[in-house]
SELOLUM-820089 format. One line per 3 residues: number of its first residue (from 0); for each residue x, y, z of N, C-alpha, C. Coordinates in steps of 0.02 Angstrom, whole numbers. Layout:
<recs>
NUM	X/Y/Z/X/Y/Z/X/Y/Z | ...;
</recs>
This chain:
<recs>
0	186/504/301/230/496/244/299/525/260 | 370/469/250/428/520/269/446/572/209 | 469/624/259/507/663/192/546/618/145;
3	583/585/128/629/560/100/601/522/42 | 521/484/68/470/467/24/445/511/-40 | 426/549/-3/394/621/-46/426/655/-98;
6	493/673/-80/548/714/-111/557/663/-162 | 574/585/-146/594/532/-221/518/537/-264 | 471/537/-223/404/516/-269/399/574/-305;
9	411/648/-277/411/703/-329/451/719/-381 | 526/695/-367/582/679/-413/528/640/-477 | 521/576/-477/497/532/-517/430/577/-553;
12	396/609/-507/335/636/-553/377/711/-610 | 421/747/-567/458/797/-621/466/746/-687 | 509/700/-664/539/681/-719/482/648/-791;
15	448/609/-758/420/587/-800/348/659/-838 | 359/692/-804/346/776/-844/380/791/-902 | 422/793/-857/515/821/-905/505/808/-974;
18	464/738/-984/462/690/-1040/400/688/-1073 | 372/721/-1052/300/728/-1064/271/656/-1079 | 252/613/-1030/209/549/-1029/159/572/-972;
21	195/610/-902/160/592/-846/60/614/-856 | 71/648/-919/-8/654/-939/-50/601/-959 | -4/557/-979/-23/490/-1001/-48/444/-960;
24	-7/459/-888/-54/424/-823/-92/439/-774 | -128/401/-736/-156/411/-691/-141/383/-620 | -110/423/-575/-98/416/-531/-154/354/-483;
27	-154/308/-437/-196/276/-417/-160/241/-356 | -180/214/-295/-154/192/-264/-153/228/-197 | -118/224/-150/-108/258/-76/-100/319/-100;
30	-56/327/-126/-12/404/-143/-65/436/-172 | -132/437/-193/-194/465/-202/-207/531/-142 | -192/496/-111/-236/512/-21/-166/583/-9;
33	-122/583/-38/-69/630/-20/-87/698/-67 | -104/667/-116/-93/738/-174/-185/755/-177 | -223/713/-135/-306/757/-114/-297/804/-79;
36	-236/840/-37/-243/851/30/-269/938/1 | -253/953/-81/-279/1003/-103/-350/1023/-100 | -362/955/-137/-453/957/-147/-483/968/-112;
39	-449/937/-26/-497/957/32/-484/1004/93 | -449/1058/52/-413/1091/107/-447/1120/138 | -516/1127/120/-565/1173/173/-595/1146/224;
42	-586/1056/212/-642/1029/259/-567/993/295 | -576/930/372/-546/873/395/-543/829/325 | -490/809/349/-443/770/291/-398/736/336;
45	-379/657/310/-321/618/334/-258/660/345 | -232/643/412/-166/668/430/-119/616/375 | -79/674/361/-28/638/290/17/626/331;
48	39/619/378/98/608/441/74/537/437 | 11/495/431/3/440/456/13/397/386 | 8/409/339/10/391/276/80/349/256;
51	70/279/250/131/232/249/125/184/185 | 152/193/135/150/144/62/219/171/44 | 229/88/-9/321/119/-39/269/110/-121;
54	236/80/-132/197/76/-188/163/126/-217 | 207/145/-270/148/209/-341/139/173/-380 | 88/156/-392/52/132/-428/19/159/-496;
57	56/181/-563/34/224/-638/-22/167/-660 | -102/194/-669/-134/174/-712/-143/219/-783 | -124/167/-824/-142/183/-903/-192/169/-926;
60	-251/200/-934/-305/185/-987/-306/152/-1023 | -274/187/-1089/-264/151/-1157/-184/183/-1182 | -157/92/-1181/-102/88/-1182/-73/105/-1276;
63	-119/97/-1314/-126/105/-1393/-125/197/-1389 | -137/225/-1362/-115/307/-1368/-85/333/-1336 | -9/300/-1312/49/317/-1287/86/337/-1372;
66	105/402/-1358/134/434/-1421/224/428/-1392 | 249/430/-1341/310/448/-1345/351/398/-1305 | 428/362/-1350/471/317/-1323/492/351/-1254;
69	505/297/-1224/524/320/-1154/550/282/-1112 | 612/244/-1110/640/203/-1064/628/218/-982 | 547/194/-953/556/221/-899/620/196/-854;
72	637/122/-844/681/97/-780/761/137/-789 | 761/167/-863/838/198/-854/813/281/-869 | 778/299/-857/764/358/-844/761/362/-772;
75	731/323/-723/729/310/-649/812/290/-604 | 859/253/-655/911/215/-651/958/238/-587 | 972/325/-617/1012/337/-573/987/371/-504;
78	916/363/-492/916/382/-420/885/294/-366 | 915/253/-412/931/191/-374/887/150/-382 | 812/158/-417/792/113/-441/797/68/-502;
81	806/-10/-461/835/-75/-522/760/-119/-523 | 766/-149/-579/706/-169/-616/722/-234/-595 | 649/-275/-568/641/-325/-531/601/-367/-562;
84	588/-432/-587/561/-480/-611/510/-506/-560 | 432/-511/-576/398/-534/-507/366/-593/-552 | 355/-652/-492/343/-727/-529/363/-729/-590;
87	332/-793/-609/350/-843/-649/343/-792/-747 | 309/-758/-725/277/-732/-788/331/-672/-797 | 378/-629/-746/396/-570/-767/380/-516/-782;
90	327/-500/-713/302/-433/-693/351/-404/-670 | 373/-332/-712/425/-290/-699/410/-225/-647 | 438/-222/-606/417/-188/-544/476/-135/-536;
93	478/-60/-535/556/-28/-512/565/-41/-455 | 610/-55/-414/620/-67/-347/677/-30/-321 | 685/23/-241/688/69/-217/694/59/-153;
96	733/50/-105/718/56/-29/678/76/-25 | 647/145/-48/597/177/-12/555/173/-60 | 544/174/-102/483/163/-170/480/102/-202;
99	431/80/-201/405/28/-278/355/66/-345 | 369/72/-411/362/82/-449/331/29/-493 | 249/45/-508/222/-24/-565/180/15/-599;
102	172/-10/-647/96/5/-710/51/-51/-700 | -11/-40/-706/-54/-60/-715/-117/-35/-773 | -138/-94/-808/-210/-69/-856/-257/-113/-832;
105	-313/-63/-850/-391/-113/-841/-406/-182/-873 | -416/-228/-861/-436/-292/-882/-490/-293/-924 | -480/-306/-972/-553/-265/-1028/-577/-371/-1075;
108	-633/-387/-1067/-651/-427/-1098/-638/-496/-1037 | -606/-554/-1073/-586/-611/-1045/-519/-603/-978 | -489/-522/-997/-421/-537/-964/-362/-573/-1005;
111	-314/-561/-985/-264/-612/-988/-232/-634/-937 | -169/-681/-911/-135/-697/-851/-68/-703/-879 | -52/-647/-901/30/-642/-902/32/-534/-916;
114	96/-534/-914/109/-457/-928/76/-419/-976 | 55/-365/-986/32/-339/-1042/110/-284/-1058 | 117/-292/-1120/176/-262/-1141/185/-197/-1124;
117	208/-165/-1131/208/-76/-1141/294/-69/-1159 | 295/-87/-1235/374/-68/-1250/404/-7/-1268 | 330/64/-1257/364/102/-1267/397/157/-1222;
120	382/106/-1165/414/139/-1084/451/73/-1062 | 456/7/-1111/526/-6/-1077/508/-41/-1008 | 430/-72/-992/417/-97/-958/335/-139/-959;
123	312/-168/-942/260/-214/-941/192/-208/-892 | 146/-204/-864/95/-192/-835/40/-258/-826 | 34/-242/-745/-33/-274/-738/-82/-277/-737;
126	-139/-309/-782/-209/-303/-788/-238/-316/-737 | -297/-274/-718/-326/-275/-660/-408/-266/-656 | -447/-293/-630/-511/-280/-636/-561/-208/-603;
129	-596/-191/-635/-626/-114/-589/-584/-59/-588 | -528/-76/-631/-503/-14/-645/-500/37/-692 | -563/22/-745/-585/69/-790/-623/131/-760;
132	-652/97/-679/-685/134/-637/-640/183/-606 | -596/212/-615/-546/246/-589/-533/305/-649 | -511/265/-694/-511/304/-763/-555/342/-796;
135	-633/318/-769/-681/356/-792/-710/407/-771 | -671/425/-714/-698/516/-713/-636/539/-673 | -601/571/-665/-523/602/-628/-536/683/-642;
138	-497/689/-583/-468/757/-583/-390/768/-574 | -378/845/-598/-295/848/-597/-292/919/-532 | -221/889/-521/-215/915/-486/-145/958/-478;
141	-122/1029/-465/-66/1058/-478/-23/1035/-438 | 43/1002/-443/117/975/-409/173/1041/-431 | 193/1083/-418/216/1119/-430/223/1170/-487;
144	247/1165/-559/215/1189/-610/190/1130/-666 | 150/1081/-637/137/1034/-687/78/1013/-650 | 43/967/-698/-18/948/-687/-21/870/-665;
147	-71/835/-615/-44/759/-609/-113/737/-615 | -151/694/-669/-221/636/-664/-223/604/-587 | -271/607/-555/-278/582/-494/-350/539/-514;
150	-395/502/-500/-458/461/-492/-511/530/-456 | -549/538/-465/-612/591/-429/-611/546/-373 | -585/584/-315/-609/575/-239/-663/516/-229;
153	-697/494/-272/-764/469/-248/-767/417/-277 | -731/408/-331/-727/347/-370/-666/307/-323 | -627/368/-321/-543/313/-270/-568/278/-230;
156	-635/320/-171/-652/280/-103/-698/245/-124 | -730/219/-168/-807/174/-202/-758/109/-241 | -713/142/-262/-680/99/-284/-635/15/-217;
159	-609/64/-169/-564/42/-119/-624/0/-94 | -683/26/-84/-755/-10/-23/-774/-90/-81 | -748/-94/-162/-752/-161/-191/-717/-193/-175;
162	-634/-153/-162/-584/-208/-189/-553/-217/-95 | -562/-194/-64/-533/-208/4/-567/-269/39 | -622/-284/20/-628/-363/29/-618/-433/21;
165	-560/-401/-43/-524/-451/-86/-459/-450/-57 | -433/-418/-13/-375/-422/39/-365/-487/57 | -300/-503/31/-280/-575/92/-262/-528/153;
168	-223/-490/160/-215/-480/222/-256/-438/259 | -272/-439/317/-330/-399/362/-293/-331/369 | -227/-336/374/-208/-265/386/-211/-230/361;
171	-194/-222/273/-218/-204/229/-290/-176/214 | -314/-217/224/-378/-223/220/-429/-158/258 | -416/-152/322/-425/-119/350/-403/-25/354;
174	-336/-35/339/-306/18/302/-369/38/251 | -366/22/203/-418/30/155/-466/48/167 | -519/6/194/-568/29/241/-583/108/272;
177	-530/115/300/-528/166/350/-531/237/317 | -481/220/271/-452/284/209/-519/280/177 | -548/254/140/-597/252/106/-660/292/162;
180	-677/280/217/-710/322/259/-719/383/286 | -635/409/286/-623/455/287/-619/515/218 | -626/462/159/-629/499/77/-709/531/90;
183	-729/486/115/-825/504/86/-835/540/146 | -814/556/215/-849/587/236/-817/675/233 | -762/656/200/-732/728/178/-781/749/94;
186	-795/708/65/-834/731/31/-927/756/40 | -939/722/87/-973/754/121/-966/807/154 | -948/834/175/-921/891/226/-930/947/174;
189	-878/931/102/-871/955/63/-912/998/21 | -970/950/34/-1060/965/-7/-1062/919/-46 | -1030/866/-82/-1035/817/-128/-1051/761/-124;
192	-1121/757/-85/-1157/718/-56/-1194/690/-142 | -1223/723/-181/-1236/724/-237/-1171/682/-293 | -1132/712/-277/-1077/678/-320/-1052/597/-298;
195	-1074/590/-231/-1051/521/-223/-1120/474/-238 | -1162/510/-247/-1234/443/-254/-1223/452/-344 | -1209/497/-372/-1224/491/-457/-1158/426/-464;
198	-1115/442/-424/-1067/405/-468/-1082/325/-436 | -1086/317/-369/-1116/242/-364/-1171/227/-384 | -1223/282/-415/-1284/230/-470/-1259/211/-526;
201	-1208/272/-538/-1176/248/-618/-1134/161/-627 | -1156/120/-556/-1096/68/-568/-1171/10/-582 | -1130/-65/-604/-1159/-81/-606/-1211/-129/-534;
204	-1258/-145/-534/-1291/-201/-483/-1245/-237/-426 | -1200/-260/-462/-1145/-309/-453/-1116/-286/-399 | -1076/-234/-440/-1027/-161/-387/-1073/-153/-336;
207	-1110/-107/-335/-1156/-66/-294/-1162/-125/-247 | -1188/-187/-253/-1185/-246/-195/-1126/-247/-148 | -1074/-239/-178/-997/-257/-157/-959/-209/-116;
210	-987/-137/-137/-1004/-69/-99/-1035/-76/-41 | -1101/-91/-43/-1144/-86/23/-1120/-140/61 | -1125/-194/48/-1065/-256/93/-1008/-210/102;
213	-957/-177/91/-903/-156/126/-925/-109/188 | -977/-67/161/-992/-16/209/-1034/-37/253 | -1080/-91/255/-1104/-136/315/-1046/-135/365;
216	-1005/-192/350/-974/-191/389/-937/-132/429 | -926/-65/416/-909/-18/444/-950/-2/498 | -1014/-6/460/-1060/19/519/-1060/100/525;
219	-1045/125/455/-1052/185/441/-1135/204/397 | -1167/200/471/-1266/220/445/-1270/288/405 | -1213/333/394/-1251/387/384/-1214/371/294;
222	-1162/353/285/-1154/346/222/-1189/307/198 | -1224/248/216/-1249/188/194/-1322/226/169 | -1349/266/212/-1408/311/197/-1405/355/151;
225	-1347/381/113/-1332/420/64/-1359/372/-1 | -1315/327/1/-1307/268/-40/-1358/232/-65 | -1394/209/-10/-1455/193/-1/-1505/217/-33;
228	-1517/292/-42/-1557/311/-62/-1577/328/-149 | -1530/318/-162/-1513/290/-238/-1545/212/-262 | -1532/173/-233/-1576/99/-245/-1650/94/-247;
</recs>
């Protein structure tokens, strides 16, 4: 991760403190893997030197108990991020040489295929599937004197082993993969060998299929045997 990354991404998390929303979200995405480096400071953990995304990614739960107005793109304005229109529909994205800035909410029911509003930040969000699975168990974590929602370690990498097969691109893809391997066997290390089988029984049939297909292919026998032994 460059310095120059870090320092804007921490700017943006003060601020949206400053304002008291950043409780309102949940951090999700690459930038996950940067602010674990707490959780696992006792065990091996990803070198954050290797760590490359311009994408933060804010998931909102429930967008109906946002209590406070908040123009995020002109609260962001003057450290250079301008608000970007994506396709046909007008997915609003902040955009940054060095950062991209989006919201996202969980896809609850049928879905929809256009923006989901959020007018009281002054910007719009994409619905997404399996991402209630993120929302449903988190931990926080201290950023200086404030607190930041992160996904529980175990849900981030259970989560990444569904959706990294849905990659168009392999590079990506693999990225994912890799990070996600390195989540579980730091939680292992950790002792939370227990914590990663409760939370992949807690998914459904479906998931848990989509799981063990990712981790096949790794060819990681000793997690698959964790996993496994839950079915």
């Amino acid at each position: 991760m460059e310095k120059k990354q870090f320092d804007l991404c921490l700017e943006i998390l003060r601020r949206l403190h400053k304002v008291d929303v950043l409780r309102s979200f949940i951090l999700i995405g690459s930038w996950c893997i940067y602010f674990y480096k707490d959780y696992f400071s006792n065990v091996p953990f990803i070198d954050q030197a290797t760590l490359k995304t311009r994408d933060i990614d804010f998931l909102i739960d429930n967008p109906a108990k946002l209590t406070h107005d908040v123009n995020i793109p002109e609260l962001l304005k003057d450290l250079g991020f301008v608000t970007i229109f994506k396709g046909t529909k007008g997915y609003i994205k902040l955009d940054h040489p060095d950062l991209i800035v989006e919201f996202l909410v969980p896809e609850r029911g049928r879905g929809i295929d256009k923006p989901y509003p959020l007018p009281r930040l002054g910007m719009n969000a994409t619905t997404l599937r399996f991402l209630n699975f993120l929302s449903s168990n988190t931990i926080k974590v201290k950023v200086e004197t404030f607190y930041l929602n992160l996904p529980h370690p175990a849900n981030f990498a259970l989560h990444k082993l569904i959706i990294f097969q849905r990659r168009i691109k392999e590079e990506k893809a693999i990225k994912d993969r890799n990070a996600t391997i390195s989540i579980l066997k730091a939680l292992i290390n950790k002792g939370e060998t227990d914590v990663i089988r409760r939370i992949f029984n807690s998914t459904p049939q479906k998931w848990q299929k989509k799981i063990i297909k990712g981790l096949e292919e790794t060819k990681e026998r000793k997690i698959l045997g964790i996993l496994k032994e839950t079915q």
